[in-house]
C-alpha positions, 0 to 999 in steps of 0.5 A: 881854215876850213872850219868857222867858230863865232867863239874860238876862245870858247871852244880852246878853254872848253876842251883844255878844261875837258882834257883836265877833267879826264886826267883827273878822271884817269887819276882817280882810276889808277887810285880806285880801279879795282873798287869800280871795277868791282861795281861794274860786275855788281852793276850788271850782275844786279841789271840781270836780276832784275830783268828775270822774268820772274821779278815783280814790278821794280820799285822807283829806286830799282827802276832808276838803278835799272836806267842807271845802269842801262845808261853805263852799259856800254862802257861798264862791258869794257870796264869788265874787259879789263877785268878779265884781262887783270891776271892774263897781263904780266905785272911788268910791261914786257914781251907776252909769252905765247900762252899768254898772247893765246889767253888774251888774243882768245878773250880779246877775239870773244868780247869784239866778235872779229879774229884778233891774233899776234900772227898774220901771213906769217908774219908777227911783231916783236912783241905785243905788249908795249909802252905808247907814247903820243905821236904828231899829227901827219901830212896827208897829201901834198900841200895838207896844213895842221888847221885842215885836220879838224873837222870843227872848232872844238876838234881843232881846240882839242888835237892841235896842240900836238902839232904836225910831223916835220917829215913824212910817214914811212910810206909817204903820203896818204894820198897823192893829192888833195883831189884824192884824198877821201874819208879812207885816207882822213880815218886811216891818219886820224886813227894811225899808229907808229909801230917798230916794224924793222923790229919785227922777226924777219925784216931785214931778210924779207923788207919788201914782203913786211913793208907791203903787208904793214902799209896800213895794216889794221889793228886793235889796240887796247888800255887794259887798265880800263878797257880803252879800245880804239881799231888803227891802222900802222902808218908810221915806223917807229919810235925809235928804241932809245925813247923807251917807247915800243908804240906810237898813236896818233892824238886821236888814238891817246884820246881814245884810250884815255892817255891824251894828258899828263905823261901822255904814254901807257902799256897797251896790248896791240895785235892784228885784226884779220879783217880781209874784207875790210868791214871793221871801221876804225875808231873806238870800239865797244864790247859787244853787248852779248859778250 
């Protein structure tokens, strides 16, 4: 192992417990969404009312409620994301129709500030609203074990349980050797997903053009239940149709967006970031906090 923890046991019952909480944490959301959303918007409708200039000193209880709220900041802007994104996503989880791939790429584009869209050199998937399901972890480069994935004991305790694909990703390794693999090649396995790209319009006619432009091609992937957003790369094919599933994500990018426990799958919204000089790093992502 390239990891060492004087407390294993510890840090394995820290983050089982850890991902308990947070499916009893997304349990109560699907129960109550809709009032914590609501709370958000009154949140940082009542942050904006009294940081007016005009306001008189706030009170002790206005000065901890304006520290509360500074404090879930963050997080409440995604919580609003969601909001937004409640009456542009179809009640059943099915293919967007083009108004609607233009509403939410539009709204997606404006919160993030990068170009979000369904369509890119031409080239589109077959849909962009889909059911993901929890992928494996990858082999990075010959001779890569599931222990040399974790950075630490506790990164250990929470991704390995989801074990290591026996074969390789549709392009291989993503490096050729352990000398050159670096932290591009670490992020891009961590923060993969397996998209259906021989699915896609015109891949049969054009394999060579569509496997070159999905290698690695960088996405935004987002839970419109609560406005989970994580940025990953396309680094496997599949799944396969008769899972029932139209996307996969790694373990990382299901922790991210808040499904890593219980069915371990959920409807996501997932397009393309144009992003060609290569600036937007992969790994969750916050709404800007202008937005």
């Amino acid at each position: 192992m390239k990891f060492i923890s004087r407390k294993p046991h510890y840090e394995y019952l820290r983050n089982k417990w850890t991902l308990r909480n947070q499916a009893i944490q997304n349990n109560f959301w699907e129960k109550h969404s809709e009032a914590l959303k609501h709370f958000a918007v009154g949140s940082l409708g009542g942050l904006m009312l009294l940081s007016a200039p005009s306001h008189p000193r706030l009170s002790a209880a206005s000065e901890y409620a304006l520290s509360r709220d500074d404090v879930l900041k963050s997080y409440d802007r995604n919580v609003l994301l969601a909001q937004e994104l409640l009456d542009k996503i179809p009640k059943e989880v099915r293919p967007l129709e083009q108004t609607e791939e233009k509403d939410i790429t539009e709204i997606l584009s404006r919160n993030f500030d990068i170009k979000i869209t369904a369509q890119l050199n031409d080239i589109r998937l077959n849909r962009n609203y889909g059911l993901i399901g929890g992928e494996q972890h990858l082999y990075r480069y010959p001779g890569d074990n599931l222990s040399a994935h974790a950075y630490n004991a506790s990164d250990f305790a929470k991704y390995a349980d989801a074990g290591i694909a026996p074969g390789l990703g549709a392009w291989g390794y993503f490096a050729p050797s352990q000398k050159d693999f670096g932290e591009v090649n670490k992020e891009r396995e961590r923060y993969y997903l397996a998209i259906q790209t021989f699915k896609a319009p015109g891949f049969a006619e054009n394999f060579i053009k569509y496997r070159d432009f999905f290698k690695f091609r960088k996405m935004l992937v987002v839970n419109p239940k609560t406005g989970q957003t994580v940025v990953a790369v396309v680094g496997d094919a599949g799944p396969s149709e008769w899972t029932g599933k139209h996307l996969g994500g790694s373990p990382e990018v299901m922790d991210e967006l808040g499904l890593a426990s219980g069915p371990r799958k959920g409807p996501v919204l997932y397009f393309f970031i144009d992003d060609p000089e290569n600036k937007i790093p992969l790994g969750p992502l916050k709404v800007r906090s202008d937005a």
